[in-house]
MARLUMTI-30318 format. One record per residue (C-alpha): x, y, z; residue number from 1. Coordinates in steps of 0.05 Angstrom, whole numbers, plus 5000, padded with zeros to 4 digits. Last residue first. Layout:
<recs>
      X      Y      Z   num
      X      Y      Z   NUM
...
</recs>
This chain:
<recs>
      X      Y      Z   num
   4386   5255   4954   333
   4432   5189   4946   332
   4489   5197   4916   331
   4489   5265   4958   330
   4484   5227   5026   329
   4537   5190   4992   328
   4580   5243   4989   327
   4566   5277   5052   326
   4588   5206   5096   325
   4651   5198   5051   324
   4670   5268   5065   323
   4662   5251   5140   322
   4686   5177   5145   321
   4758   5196   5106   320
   4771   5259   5157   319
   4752   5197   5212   318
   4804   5163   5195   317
   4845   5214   5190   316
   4864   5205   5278   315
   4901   5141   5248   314
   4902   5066   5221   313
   4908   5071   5139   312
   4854   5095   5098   311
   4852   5168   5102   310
   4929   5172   5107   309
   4923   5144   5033   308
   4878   5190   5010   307
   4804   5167   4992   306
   4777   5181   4918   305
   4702   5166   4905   304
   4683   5141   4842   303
   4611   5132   4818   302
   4622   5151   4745   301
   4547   5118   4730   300
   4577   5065   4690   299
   4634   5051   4737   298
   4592   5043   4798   297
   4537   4992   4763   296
   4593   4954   4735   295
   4602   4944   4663   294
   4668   4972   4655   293
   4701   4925   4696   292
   4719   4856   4676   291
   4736   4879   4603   290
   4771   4935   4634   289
   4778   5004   4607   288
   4736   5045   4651   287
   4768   5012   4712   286
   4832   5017   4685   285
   4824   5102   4670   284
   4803   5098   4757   283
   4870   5068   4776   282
   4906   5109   4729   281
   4870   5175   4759   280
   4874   5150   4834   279
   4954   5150   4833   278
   4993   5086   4850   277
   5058   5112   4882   276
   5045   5159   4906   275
   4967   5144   4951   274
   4901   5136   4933   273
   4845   5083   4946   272
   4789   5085   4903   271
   4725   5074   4927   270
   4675   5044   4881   269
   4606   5056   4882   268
   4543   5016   4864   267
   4587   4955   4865   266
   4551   4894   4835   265
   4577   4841   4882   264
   4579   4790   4826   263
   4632   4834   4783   262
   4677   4846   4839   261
   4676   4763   4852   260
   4685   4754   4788   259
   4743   4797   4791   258
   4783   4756   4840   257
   4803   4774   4916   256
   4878   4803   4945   255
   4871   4829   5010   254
   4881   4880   5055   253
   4849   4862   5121   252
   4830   4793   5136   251
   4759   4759   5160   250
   4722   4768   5092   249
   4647   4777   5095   248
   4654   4850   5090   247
   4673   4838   5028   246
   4619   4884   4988   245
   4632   4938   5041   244
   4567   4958   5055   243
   4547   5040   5063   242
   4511   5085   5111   241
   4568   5122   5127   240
   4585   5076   5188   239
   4594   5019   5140   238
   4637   5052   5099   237
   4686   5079   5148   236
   4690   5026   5190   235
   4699   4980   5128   234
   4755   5034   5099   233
   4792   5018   5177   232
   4814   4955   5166   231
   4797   4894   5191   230
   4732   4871   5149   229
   4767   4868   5083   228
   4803   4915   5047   227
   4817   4903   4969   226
   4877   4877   4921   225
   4842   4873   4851   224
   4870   4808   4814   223
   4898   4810   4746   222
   4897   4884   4752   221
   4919   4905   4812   220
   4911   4961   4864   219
   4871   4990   4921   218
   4800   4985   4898   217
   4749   4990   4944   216
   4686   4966   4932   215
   4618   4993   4959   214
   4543   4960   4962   213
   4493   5020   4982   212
   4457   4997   5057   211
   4388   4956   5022   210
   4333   4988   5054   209
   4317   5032   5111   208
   4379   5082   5138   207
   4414   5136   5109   206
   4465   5156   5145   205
   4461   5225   5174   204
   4465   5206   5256   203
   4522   5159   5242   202
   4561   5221   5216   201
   4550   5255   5275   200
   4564   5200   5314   199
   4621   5187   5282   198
   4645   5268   5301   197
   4626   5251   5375   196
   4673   5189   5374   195
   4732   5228   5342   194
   4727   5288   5400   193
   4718   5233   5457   192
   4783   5201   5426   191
   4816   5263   5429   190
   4788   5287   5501   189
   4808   5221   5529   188
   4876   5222   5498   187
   4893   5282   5532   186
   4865   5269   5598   185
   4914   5201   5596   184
   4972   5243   5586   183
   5023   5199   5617   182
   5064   5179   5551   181
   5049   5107   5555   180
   4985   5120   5585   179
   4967   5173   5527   178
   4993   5115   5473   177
   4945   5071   5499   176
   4886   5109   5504   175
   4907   5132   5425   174
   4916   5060   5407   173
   4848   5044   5440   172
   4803   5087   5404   171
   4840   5074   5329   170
   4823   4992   5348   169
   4753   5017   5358   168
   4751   5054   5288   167
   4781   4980   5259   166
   4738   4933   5294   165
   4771   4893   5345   164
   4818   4833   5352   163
   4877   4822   5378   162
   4935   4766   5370   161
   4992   4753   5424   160
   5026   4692   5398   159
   5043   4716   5323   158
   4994   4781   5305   157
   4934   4761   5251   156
   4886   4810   5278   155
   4937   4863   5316   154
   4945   4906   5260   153
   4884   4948   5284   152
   4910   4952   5349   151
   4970   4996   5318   150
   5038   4953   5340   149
   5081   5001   5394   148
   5154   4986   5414   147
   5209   5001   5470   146
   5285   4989   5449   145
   5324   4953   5502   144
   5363   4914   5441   143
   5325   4844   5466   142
   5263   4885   5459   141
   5272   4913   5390   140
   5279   4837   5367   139
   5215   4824   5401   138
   5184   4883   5376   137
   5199   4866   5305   136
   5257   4885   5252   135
   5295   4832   5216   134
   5261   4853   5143   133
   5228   4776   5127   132
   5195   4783   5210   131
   5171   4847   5193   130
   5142   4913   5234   129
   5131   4972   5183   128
   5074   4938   5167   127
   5069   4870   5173   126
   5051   4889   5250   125
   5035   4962   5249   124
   5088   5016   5263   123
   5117   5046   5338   122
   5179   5059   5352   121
   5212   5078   5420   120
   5273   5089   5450   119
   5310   5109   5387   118
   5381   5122   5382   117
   5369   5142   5312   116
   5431   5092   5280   115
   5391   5039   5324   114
   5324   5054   5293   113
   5354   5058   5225   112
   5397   4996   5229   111
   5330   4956   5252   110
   5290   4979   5189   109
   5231   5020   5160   108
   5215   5016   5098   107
   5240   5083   5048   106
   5232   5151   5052   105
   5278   5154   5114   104
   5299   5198   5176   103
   5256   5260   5160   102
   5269   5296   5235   101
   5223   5335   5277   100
   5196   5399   5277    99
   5163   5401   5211    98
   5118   5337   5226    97
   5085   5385   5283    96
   5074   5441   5219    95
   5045   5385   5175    94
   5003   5362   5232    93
   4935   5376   5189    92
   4969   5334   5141    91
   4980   5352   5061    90
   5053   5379   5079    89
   5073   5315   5101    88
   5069   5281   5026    87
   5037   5228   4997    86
   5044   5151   5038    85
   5063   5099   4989    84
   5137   5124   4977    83
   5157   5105   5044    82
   5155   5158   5106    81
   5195   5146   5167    80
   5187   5192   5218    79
   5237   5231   5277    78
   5253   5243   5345    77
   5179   5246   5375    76
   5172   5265   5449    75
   5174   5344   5438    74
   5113   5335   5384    73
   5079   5288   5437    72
   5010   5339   5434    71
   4960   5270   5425    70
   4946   5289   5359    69
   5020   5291   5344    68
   5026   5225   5361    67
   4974   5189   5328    66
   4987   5232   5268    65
   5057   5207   5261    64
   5041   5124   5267    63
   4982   5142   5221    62
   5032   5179   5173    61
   5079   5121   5162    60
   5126   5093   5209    59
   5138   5133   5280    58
   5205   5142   5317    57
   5198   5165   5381    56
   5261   5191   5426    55
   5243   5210   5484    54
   5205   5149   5510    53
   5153   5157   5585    52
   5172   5085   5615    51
   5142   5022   5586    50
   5122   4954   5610    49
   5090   4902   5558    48
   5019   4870   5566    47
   5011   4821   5509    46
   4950   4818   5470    45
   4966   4883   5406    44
   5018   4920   5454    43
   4975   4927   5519    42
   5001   4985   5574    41
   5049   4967   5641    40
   5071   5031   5663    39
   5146   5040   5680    38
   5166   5092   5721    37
   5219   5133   5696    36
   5173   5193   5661    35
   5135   5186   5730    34
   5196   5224   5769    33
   5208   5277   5717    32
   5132   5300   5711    31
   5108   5292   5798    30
   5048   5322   5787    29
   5021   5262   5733    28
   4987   5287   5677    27
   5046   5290   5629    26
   5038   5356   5589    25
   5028   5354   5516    24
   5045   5405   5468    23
   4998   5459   5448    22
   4929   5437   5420    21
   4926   5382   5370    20
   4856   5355   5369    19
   4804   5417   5360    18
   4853   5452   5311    17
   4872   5394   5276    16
   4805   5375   5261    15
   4789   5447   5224    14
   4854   5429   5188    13
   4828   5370   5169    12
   4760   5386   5146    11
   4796   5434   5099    10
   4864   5398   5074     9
   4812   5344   5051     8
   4773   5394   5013     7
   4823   5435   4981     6
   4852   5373   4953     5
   4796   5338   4922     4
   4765   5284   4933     3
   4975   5053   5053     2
   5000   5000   5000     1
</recs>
């Protein structure tokens, strides 16, 4: 992996403003005492002790935004951005992600984290995190090197596996992340901010009657590649008012077959945007394609474009949910 413009940088600036704040002050009285004290918080099933890190690293924008939504700017040493994820500048944190340091625009990687002096990383399991690529919590453990798996990766973890819904999974990382860093109140108010503007969203759905059936295209043309029940695009269409036409399947991105596309009937397609694979190709194939072109969504230009930050596990989630809410309340009206 991993609208318009103007749009997205809209609602998310106007998010920013409610989630960012100034920077983040550890709840606790006693500040340099608690920062050694270690906490024991939940990475994906298996409770882990941590003391307050320093020296953050974060993989990919979700990793980022969790942070600097939470007000950890001073906390975070630096970010690792392959060429999936478009650039900082787009993000409501862009001025946060200007403070610290670009380390890499490539995977991330155990010499990296070490060459950083890093205390703490966090990345989703499979991604960012690898056992082929040498570089997972247990080998970060055994160099004294605290780490942090997004919930939502958690599904299909070795040994200590976890399983909630995507938006739920965004909920806890942030709880999570404000006990590791002490600012519980923080977190609370962010998450309570995200679950009110669901709600909202929620509230508008359409409701009676068949829920609109939604693909997502991510890639491929032999075989789409597609999210599946465990990532956060089936939050985000199914609280919208929508059904993600596989739903059914217990994974998250995944590779399916076009008959099974073709079957399902889309009545909109989502098309998942980021560099590397740019939404205008992606939606020119779909026009093209024998397997395609005949589909309910493609015939009646039903294309909606969600950003890459939009799709992966973070605080944009819930940008994604909002303009995907108005636009199929305007499908539909």
């Amino acid at each position: 992996m991993s609208h318009t413009r103007s749009i997205a940088l809209a609602s998310a600036l106007a998010a920013a403003l409610v989630l960012s704040g100034c920077g983040a002050e550890i709840d606790s009285a006693d500040g340099a005492e608690a920062s050694e004290k270690k906490v024991a918080v939940k990475r994906c099933g298996e409770s882990v002790p941590y003391k307050v890190p320093q020296r953050a690293v974060a993989y990919e924008g979700g990793s980022a935004d969790k942070l600097f939504s939470l007000g950890l700017t001073e906390h975070v040493h630096g970010y690792v951005m392959p060429p999936a994820n478009p650039p900082v500048s787009e993000s409501p944190w862009a001025s946060e992600y200007a403070k610290v340091k670009m380390l890499s625009d490539d995977l991330l990687n155990k010499e990296l984290v070490v060459e950083a002096e890093s205390d703490f990383v966090v990345a989703g399991w499979n991604s960012g995190f690898s056992d082929q690529r040498g570089i997972t919590p247990k080998i970060l453990d055994k160099l004294g090197i605290q780490s942090f798996m997004h919930t939502e990766s958690c599904f299909n973890y070795p040994g200590h596996p976890e399983k909630v819904t995507p938006f739920k999974a965004l909920y806890t990382d942030l709880e999570r992340l404000g006990k590791i860093f002490r600012v519980e109140k923080k977190a609370d108010r962010v998450v309570g901010d995200l679950k009110r503007r669901v709600a909202a969203v929620e509230k508008k759905a359409p409701t009676g009657g068949e829920r609109v059936p939604v693909f997502l295209y991510d890639s491929g043309t032999d075989q789409p590649f597609t999210a599946g029940s465990q990532v956060p695009p089936n939050d985000i269409i199914k609280s919208a008012g929508g059904r993600n036409v596989f739903d059914g399947l217990d994974e998250r991105w995944t590779q399916v077959n076009w008959e099974a596309v073709t079957k399902a009937e889309p009545e909109v397609v989502i098309i998942f945007d980021y560099g590397d694979q740019p939404a205008k190709k992606k939606i020119e194939f779909l026009k093209k394609s024998p397997h395609t072109k005949e589909l309910p969504a493609v015939k009646k230009n039903n294309f909606f474009v969600l950003d890459y930050n939009e799709g992966i596990s973070g605080p944009r989630n819930i940008d994604g949910l909002e303009k995907f809410g108005k636009y199929l309340g305007e499908l539909k009206s």
